[in-house]
N, C-alpha and C positions, 0 to 999 in steps of 0.2 A: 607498366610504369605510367604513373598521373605528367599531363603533358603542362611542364610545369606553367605556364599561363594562363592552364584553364584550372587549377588549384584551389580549391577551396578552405582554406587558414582559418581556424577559431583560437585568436586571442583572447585570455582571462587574463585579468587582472585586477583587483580592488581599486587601483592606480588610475583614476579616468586622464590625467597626464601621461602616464607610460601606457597606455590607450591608444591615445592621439600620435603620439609619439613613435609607438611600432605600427601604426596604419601608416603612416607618412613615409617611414622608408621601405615599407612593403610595395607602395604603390610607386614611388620613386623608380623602386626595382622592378617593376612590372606585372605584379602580383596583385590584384584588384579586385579578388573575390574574396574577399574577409570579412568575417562576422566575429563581433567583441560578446564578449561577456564580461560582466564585474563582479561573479560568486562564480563560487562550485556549482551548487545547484543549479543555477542558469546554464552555466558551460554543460552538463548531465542532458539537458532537458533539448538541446543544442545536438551533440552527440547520440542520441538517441531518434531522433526525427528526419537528423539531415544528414546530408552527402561532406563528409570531415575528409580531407586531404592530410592534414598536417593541424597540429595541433601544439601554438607557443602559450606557456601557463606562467605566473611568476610565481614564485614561490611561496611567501606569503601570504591566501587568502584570509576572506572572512570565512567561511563558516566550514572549508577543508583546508590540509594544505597541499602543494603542488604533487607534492611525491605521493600524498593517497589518491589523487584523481588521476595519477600517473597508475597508481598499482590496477584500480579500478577498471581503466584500456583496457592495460596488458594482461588483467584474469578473463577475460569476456565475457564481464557481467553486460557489459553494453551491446549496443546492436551496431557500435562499427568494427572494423579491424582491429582484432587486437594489435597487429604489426603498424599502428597507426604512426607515423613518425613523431618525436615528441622533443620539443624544444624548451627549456625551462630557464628562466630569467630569475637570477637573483644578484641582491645588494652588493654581499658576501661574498668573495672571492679566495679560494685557496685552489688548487691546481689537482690538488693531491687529492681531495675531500671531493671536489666535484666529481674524479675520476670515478672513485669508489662508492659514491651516493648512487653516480648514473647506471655504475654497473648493477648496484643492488637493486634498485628500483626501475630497470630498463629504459631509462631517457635513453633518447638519443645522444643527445649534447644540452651543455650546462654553458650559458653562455652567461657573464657579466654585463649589468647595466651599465657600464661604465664604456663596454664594447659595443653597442648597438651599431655604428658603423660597419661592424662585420654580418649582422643580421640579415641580408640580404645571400649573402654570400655563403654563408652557414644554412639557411631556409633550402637555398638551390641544390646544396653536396647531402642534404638532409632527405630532400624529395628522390635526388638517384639514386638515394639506397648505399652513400658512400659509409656514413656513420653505424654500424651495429652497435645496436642500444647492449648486448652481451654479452659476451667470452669467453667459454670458460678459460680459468686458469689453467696452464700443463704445468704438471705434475709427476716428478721419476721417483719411480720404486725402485731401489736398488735392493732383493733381495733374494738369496738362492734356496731360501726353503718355499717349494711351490704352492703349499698350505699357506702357508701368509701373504703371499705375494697375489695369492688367489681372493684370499679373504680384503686385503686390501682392496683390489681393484671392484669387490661387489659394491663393497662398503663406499667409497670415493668415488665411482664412476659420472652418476649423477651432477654431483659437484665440479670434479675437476676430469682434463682428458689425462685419463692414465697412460703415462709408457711403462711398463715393466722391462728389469734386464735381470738377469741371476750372477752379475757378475761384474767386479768393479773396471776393468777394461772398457768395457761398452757402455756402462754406466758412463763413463768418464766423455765417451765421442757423443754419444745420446745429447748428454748434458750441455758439451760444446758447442753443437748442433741448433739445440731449441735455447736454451738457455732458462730453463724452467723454472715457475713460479716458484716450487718447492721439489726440495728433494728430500724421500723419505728412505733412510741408508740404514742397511744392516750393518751392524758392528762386527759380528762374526762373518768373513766372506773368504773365499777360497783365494788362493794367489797373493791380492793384496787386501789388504784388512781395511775395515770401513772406516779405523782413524786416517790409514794414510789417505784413503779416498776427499775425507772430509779436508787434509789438510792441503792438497790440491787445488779443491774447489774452492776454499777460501783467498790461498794463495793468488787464484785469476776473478776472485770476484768477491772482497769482504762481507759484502751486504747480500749476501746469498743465503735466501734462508732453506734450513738443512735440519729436520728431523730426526736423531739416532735414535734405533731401535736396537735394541738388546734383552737376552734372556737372563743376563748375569747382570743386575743393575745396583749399583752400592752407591751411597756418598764421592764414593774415592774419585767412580769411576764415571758419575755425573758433572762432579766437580772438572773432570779433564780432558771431559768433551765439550765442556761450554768452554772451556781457557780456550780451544781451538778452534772455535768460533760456530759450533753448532746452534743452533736457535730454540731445540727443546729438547729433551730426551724424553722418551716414549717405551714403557719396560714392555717382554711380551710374557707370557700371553696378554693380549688388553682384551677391555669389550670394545664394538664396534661405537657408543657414545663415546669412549675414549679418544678412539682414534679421530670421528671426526670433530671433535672439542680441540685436540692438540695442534692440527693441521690449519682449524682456523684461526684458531690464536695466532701460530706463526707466519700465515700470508696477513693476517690483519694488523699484527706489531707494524709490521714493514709500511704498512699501508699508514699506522698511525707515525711510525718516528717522519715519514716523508712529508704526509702533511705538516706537522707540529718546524720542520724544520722550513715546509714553504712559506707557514704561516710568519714567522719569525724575519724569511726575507720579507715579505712582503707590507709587514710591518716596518721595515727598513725604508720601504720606496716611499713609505707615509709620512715620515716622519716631520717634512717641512711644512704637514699640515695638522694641528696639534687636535682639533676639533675631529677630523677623520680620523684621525690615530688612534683617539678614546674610543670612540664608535665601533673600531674593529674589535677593537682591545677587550671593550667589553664584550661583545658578539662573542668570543673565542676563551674568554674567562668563560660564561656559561658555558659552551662547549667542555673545557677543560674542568668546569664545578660539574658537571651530569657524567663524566664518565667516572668510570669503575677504575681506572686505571692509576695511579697516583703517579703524579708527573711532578718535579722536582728539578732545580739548580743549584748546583753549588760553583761557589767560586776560587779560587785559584788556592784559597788555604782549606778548599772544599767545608765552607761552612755554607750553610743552607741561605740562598735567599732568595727562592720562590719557593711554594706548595699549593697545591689544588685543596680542594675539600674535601676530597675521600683521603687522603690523610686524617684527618680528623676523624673520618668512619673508619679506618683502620686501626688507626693507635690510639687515639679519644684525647689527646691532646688538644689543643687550637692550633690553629694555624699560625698564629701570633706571635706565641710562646712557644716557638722550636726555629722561628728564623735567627741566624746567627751562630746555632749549634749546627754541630758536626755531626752527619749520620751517624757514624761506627759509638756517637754517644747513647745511642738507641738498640745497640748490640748488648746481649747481656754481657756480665762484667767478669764473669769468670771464664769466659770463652776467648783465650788471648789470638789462637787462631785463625777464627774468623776473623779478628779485626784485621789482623796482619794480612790477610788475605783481601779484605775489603781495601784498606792500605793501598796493597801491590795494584788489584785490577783497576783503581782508581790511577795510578802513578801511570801505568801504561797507557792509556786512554789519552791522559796529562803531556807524556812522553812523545805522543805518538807512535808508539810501536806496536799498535793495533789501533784502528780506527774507532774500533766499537769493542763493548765487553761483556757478558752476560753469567749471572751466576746467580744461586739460591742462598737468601738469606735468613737467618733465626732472628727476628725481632723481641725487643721486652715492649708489650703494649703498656699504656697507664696504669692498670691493674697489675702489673708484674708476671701479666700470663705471655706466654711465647707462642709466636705463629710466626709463618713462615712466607719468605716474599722472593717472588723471582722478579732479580735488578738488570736488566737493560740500561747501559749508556753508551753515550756518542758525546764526540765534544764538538763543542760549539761556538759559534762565534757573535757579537752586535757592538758596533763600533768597534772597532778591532777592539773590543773584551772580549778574554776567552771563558768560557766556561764550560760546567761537565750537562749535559741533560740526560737525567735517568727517570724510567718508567720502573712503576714496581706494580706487581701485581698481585692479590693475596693467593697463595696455593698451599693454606695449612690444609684444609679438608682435601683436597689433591693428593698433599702429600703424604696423610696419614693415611688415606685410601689405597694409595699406591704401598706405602709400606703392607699394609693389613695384606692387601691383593697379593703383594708378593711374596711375603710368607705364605700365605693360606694354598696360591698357584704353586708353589714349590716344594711345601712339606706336606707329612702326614700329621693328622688331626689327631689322632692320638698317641703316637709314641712322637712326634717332632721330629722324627726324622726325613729326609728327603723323597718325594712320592713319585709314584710312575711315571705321572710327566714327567719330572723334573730327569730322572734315570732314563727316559726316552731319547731326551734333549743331550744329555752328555753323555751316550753312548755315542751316539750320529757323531760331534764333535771329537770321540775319541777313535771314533774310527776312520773320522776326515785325517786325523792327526796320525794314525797308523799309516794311511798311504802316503801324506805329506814328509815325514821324516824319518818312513822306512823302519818304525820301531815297534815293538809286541806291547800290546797292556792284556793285562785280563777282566773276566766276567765268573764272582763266582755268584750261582743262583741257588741259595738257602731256602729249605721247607723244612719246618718243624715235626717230626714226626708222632704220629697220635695227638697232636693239641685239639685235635677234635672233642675227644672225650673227656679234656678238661674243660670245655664248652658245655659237653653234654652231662655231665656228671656236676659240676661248681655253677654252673651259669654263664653268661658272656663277662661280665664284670670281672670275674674272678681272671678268666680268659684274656680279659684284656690288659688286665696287670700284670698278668704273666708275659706280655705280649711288651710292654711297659719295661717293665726289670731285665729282660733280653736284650731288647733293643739298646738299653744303654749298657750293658756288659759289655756289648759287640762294638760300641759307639768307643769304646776306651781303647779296642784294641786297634781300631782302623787308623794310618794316616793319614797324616793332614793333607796329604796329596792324591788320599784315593776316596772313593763316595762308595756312602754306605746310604741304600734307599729301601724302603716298605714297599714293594710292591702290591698288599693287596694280603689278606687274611695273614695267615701264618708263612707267608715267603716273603724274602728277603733277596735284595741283589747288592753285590760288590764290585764296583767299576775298581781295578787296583790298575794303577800308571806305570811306564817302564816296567818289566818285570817278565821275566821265565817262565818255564813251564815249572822248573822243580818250585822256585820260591813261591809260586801262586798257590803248587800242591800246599804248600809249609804253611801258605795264610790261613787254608781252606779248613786246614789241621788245628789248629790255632783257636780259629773261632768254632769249631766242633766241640773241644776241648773247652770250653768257656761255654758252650749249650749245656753238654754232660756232666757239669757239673754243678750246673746250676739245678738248686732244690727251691721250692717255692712250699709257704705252711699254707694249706686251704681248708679250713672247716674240720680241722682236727687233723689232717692227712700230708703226708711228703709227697709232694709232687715232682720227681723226676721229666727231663724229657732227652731226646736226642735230636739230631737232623739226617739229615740228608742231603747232598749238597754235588752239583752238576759247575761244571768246570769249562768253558770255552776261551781259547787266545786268539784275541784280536790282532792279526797280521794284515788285514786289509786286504785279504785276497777274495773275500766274498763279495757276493755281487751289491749288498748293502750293509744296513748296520743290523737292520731286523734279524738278518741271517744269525748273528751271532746268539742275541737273545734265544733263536728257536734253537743256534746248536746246545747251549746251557740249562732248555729245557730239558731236553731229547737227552742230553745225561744224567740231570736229575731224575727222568723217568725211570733210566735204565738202573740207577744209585737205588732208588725205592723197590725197583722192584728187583732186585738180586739179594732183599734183608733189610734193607733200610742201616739208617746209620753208618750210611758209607760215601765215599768223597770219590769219582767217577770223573772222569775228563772225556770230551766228546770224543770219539772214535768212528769214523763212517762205518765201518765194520761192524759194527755192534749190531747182532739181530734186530735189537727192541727197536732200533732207529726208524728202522722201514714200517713199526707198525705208531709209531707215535707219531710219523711223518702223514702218513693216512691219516690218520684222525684230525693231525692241522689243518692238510690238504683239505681235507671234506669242512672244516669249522670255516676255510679263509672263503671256501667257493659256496656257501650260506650265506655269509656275509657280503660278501662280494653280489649275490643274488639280490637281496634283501635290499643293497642301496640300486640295483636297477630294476628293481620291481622285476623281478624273475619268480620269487617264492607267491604262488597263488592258491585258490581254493578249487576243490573239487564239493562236488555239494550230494551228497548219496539222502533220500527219501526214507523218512519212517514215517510210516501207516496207523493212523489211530483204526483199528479192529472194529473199535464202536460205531464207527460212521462212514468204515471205509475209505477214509479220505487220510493227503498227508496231512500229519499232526506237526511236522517243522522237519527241517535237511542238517543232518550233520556234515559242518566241517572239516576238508579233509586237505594236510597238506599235500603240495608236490612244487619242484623243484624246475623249475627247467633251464638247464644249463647252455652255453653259448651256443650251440648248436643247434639248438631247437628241443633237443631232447628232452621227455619228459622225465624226472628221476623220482623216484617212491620213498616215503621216511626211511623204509627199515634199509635206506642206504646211508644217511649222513645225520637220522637223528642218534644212533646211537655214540656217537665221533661227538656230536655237541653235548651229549650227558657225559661224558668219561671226558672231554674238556674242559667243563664247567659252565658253557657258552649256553647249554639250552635256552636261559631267559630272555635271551634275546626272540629268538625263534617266536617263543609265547606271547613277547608284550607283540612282535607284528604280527603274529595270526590275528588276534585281538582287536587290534587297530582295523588290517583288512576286513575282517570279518563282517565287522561293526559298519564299518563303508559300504562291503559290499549288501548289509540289509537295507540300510538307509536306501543306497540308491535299486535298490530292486522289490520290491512291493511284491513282487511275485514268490520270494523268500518266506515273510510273511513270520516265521521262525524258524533260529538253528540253534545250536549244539554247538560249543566251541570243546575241542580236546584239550587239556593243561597237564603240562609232563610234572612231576613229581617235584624238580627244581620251582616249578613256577609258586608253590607252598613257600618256597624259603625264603623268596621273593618279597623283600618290603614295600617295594613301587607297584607289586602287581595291581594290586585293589585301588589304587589311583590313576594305573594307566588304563582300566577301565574305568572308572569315572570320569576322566576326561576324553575317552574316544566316546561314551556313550552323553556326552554332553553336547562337543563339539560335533556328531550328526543329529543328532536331538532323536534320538533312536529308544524308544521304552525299554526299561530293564527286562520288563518282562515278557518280553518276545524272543530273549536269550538263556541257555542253558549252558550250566559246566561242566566236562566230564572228567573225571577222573578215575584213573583205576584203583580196584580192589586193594592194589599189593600199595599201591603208593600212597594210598588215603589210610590203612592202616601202620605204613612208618612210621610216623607222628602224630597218635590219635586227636592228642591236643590243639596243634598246630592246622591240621586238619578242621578239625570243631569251630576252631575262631575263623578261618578263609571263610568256611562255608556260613557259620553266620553274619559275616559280613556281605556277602551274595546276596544273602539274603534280606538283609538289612535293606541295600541298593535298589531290591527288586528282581532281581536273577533267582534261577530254580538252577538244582544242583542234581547231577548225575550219576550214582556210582559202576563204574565200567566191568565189563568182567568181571561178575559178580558169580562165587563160586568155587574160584579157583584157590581160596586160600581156606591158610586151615582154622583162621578164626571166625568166620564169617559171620555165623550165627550169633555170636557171643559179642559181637560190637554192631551187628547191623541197628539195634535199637539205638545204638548212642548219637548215630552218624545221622544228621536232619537232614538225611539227601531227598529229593522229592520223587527221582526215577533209578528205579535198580534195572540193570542191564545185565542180564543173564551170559554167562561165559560161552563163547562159541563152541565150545567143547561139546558140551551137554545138546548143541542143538545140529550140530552135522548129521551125526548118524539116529538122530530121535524116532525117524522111519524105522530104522533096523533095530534099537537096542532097545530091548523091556527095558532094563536100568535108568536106560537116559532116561525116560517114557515119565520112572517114578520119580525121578530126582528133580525132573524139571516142572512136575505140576506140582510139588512139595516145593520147591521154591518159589512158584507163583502165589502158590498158597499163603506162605509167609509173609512175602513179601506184600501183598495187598492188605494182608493181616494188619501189618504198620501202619497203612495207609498211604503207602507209596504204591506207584506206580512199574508194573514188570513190562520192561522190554527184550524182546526174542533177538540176537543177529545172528549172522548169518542162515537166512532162510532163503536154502537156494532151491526150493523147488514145490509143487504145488502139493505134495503128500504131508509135509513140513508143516507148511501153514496150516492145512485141514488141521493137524492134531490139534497144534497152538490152540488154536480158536474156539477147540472141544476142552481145553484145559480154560480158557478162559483170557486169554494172556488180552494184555491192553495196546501192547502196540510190538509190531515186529517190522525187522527193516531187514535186508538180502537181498543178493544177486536177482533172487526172483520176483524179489519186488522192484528195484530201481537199480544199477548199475552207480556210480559216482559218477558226477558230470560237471564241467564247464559251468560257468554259469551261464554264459547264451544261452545254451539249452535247455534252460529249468522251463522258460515260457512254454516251449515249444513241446517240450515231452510232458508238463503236467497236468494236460488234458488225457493223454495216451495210458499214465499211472490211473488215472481214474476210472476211466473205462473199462479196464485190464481188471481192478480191485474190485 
């Protein structure tokens, strides 16, 4: 701490008057080491050379003004403290405006010319470190989904101190407690619901401003959260610009109604001097002509008679020609609702039966177009006149945004029906509501049976109309009380509310009977289909809501596979359960792997023949589970191809892979393996263009392999990956080359660059004439194209001699390299060479 007598003070100011004037009572006060400046630039050159203790600036310079030689300090572009203390002198006076300047701009204190008297005494509580130039604002999350409450608090933290609670109770003491900046309140909450919460808090404190967040967001329900005094509504999902856009609005509203309301007194204390009064007056008209905000009075028969100038950029009126009229005359005219409602919130404000009122309005601009404006008022008072003061703010692109988002977040894209999320979200909700009021809903989960082959046979187009004409068949039979959602290709799920076991079998019935009947005309053909359909009742007894989804899998499974077209209710009994429960098991502990970086590489060594040396390492997954344990594919890849999950698997090897060359030089080239799903994949070819961009890793240091059986599934589909590989700069692999029975007759079509010889053919090649001719005929061929023959499994030195005598170009095996870590590649690929 500077011993405040020996302090060194650089005043700026353009002001050689306000100069003289704060030396005099500095030195009065005992402060005697002060150096003036009358620019920015001097004050710079000042700060940059010498010993600054404290630093008072006015606001107004020539050639900066106070607050950028203030930002200037506080970034440490300078060579003094950034924590420089900082004292700022202006004309201007509002209470409110200074609070929030200083906190954005880190002053210490904003002191008035008018107060210089206090200057002294302010300097001294400035030097002991009483005043913090920052704050943050606290800030309570009230919400009990830990996904959002989580994302909030990443999102916010920076900004404001987060308190999270999950629960409106402790929300309520938290809040009593600190008395927080803002509160951002879920709607949906256990016990007591985020209205009653809201209307609590307004109850003990009107001017509390209060965020609702909701998944279910409507006019209705916008509209009857602000009548209760909420400050904004916030729909989820949001993005993270949302959230912090929303949040500053509502601490900054507050920040502006308190100024605009200090301003107003303070204009009051002026009034006996007519000269000073204009002075403000205009000061604070600019202020009120530069913001964004449209600020407005009406008087007691609520005709307008003030407006700022963004009126006029809002609606294209003048400012002129609308004093005297009446808002709601700016309402379109066939909307008699809105006015009445405009009306009432205006009456109450008037009434006093709420202090303040906030709601979203439809305006007619000049042009007759409609946009939309969120109205804040408070009433107000000058010379005992009463009046209303309302802030509007434009949120058409907000709100059309917010519409668009939340259809788009809530439905499917192509049939409009309601999508996974949105069936994720009110399952949870319906299963909070099984345990809260003790009552059964159902889960029925619909799959189309064979729609594949109307994919594979018509095209996806045709597919999708089919997909189209279902979805609304089934859409006519549902309740208006129960959700009918797209989960995802050809399955369907039905939340049904209140309801039995038999009635739920009867619905299940119902819409079967509405599948099987439906015919569809394709390309001259009748297209029949059926379902299959998996049955779960939500009694709340499971340990969550996920549970119930997987019970409505796990009968679906069992419905498909006893014939299909059959309607199946979950039963623990059921054989099939224990093997569909495996396959989940093994797809959640992949995933569950995958987000802690558990799934790594092992790296096995192929041998270019021709120079003895390695020619690049294949890729090889493993797993290691909580325990350390290492686990091998042929445990959990087959559980993610029979769950549909592989692609995931694939885009992260990918990603890893690509990582792991960039950062290893020792690598040099690999071989990534791609399961069969990863073809069907429309993201694949992009999520390698972007891992191989974002490490800046050559395409052509990488290889893809694929097997025999799976590259000939879809020869076509096949053809276009691989030249797009190619395109990129990747060389392509085909795996187990051999084993099928077309091999010979498609190998010319496929522009793979390295055929990989079936392990079959090369185990016993020591022992067996046959393998002996099969596999120097296939080497034969294969070079014939002008690709490349690779040998694996070559587990021994009798092996390799033949290869070599056949001619082969590269062979990899036990006995050449074992699969390994990657630590170890450095360390053992001196020992491959030596050995080769």
């Amino acid at each position: 701490m500077v011993m405040l007598n020996n302090a060194q003070i650089l005043v700026v100011s353009r002001n050689g008057n306000l100069l003289g004037e704060v030396q005099k009572y500095l030195g009065d006060g005992g402060f005697h080491s002060v150096i003036t400046a009358r620019s920015s630039q001097a004050a710079l050159g000042i700060l940059r050379n010498n010993r600054v203790d404290m630093l008072i600036s006015s606001l107004d310079l020539e050639d900066m003004d106070g607050w950028r030689l203030a930002r200037l300090v506080r970034c440490g572009a300078l060579h003094c403290s950034a924590n420089l203390p900082i004292l700022m002198l202006t004309e201007v006076w509002c209470q409110r405006v200074a609070e929030v300047t200083a906190r954005e701009y880190g002053v210490n204190r904003l002191l008035p010319i008018s107060a210089l008297h206090e200057l002294v005494s302010t300097v001294s509580r400035c030097l002991k470190g009483e005043f913090v130039p920052h704050k943050k604002p606290r800030l309570l999350v009230i919400e009990d989904a830990k996904d959002t409450a989580d994302l909030v608090k990443r999102v916010l933290d920076r900004l404001y101190q987060v308190d999270l609670v999950d629960n409106g109770e402790d929300g309520l003491r938290l809040w009593r407690r600190y008395q927080h900046s803002l509160v951002l309140l879920d709607y949906m909450l256990p016990n007591i619901s985020g209205k009653e919460i809201l209307k609590k808090i307004i109850a003990e404190k009107p001017d509390q401003a209060v965020v609702m967040m909701t998944a279910h967001s409507s006019g209705e329900l916008a509209e009857e959260v602000m009548l209760l005094g909420a400050t904004d509504f916030l729909s989820k999902p949001f993005r993270t610009e949302q959230l912090r856009k929303v949040c500053e609005l509502a601490v900054r509203r507050e920040d502006f109604l308190q100024s605009n309301q200090q301003f107003a007194e303070k204009v009051c204390s002026l009034e006996e001097s007519e000269q000073a009064y204009r002075k403000m007056y205009e000061t604070h008209q600019q202020l009120l002509h530069n913001l964004q905000t449209v600020v407005m009075e009406l008087d007691g028969e609520n005709r307008l008679t003030f407006l700022n100038y963004p009126w006029k950029v809002l609606m294209g009126y003048e400012v002129e020609e609308c004093i005297g009229k009446q808002l709601k005359d700016y309402l379109p005219p066939d909307d008699g609702a809105a006015s009445a409602n405009l009306e009432s919130s205006l009456n109450d404000v008037w009434s006093e039966l709420v202090p303040h009122h906030e709601l979203e309005l439809c305006l007619l601009d000049k042009e007759g177009q409609k946009l939309w404006a969120q109205m804040k008022v408070r009433r107000s008072s000058h010379n005992e006149q009463a009046s209303l003061t309302i802030c509007l703010d434009n949120i058409t692109k907000r709100k059309e945004a917010q519409e668009q988002l939340e259809y788009l977040a809530m439905h499917d894209s192509l049939t409009g029906l309601f999508n996974r999320r949105y069936f994720e979200e009110s399952l949870r909700h319906i299963y909070a509501d099984a345990i809260r009021n003790k009552r059964k809903h159902g889960l029925i989960y619909i799959d189309l049976d064979f729609f594949k082959i109307i994919n594979d046979t018509f095209g996806h187009q045709e597919g999708d109309e089919v997909l189209r004409q279902i979805s609304n068949l089934m859409s006519r039979r549902v309740r208006a009380s129960d959700l009918l959602c797209r989960l995802g290709g050809d399955e369907y799920a039905l939340l049904v509310h209140d309801v039995n076991e038999k009635v739920l079998y009867e619905i299940a019935q119902e819409l079967q009977i509405i599948i099987n009947d439906f015919t569809y005309q394709a390309k001259g053909h009748r297209v029949n289909l059926g379902c299959s359909a998996g049955l779960a009742v939500i009694d709340g007894a499971a340990s969550c809501a996920e549970e119930y989804l997987m019970q409505a899998d796990i009968a679906l499974y069992v419905a498909k596979g006893r014939g299909r077209n059959i309607i199946h209710q979950y039963d623990e009994e059921d054989n099939e359960s224990e093997e569909l429960r495996s396959r989940i098991n093994w797809t959640q502990q992949v995933r569950s792997a995958i987000i802690d970086n558990r799934v790594i590489l092992h790296y096995q060594p192929v041998i270019d023949c021709s120079v003895n040396d390695v020619a690049y390492y294949e890729a090889l997954v493993r797993m290691v589970d909580e325990s350390g344990k290492i686990i091998f594919p042929n445990s959990f890849i087959p559980a993610l191809e029979n769950t549909g999950e592989m692609h995931l698997l694939d885009r992260w090897i990918v990603k890893l892979a690509v990582a792991n060359l960039a950062e290893n030089p020792n690598l040099k080239r690999i071989a990534i393996n791609l399961s069969a799903q990863a073809f069907k994949d429309e993201n694949l070819v992009p999520v390698i263009k972007e891992a191989l961009s974002a490490h800046l890793v050559d395409p052509a240091a990488i290889t893809f392999e694929l097997t025999e059986s799976a590259s000939l599934f879809n020869l076509n589909v096949t053809k276009r990956v691989i030249a797009e590989l190619h395109a990129i700069g990747c060389t392509f692999a085909i795996d187990d080359f051999g084993s099928g029975f077309s091999s010979f007759s498609y190998l010319k079509e496929l522009p793979a660059d390295y055929i990989k010889l079936d392990g079959s053919f090369i185990r016993q090649l020591h022992k067996d004439d046959v393998d002996k001719a099969l596999v120097r005929s296939l080497i034969q061929v294969v070079q014939a194209l002008g690709k490349k023959a690779v040998a694996e499994f070559v587990e021994n030195e009798e092996i390799l001699q033949i290869l070599n005598d056949f001619g082969v170009d590269m062979v990899q095996g036990y006995h050449i390299g074992r699969p390994m870590p990657l630590e170890d590649i450095y360390q053992r690929e001196k020992t491959f060479r030596e050995y080769i």
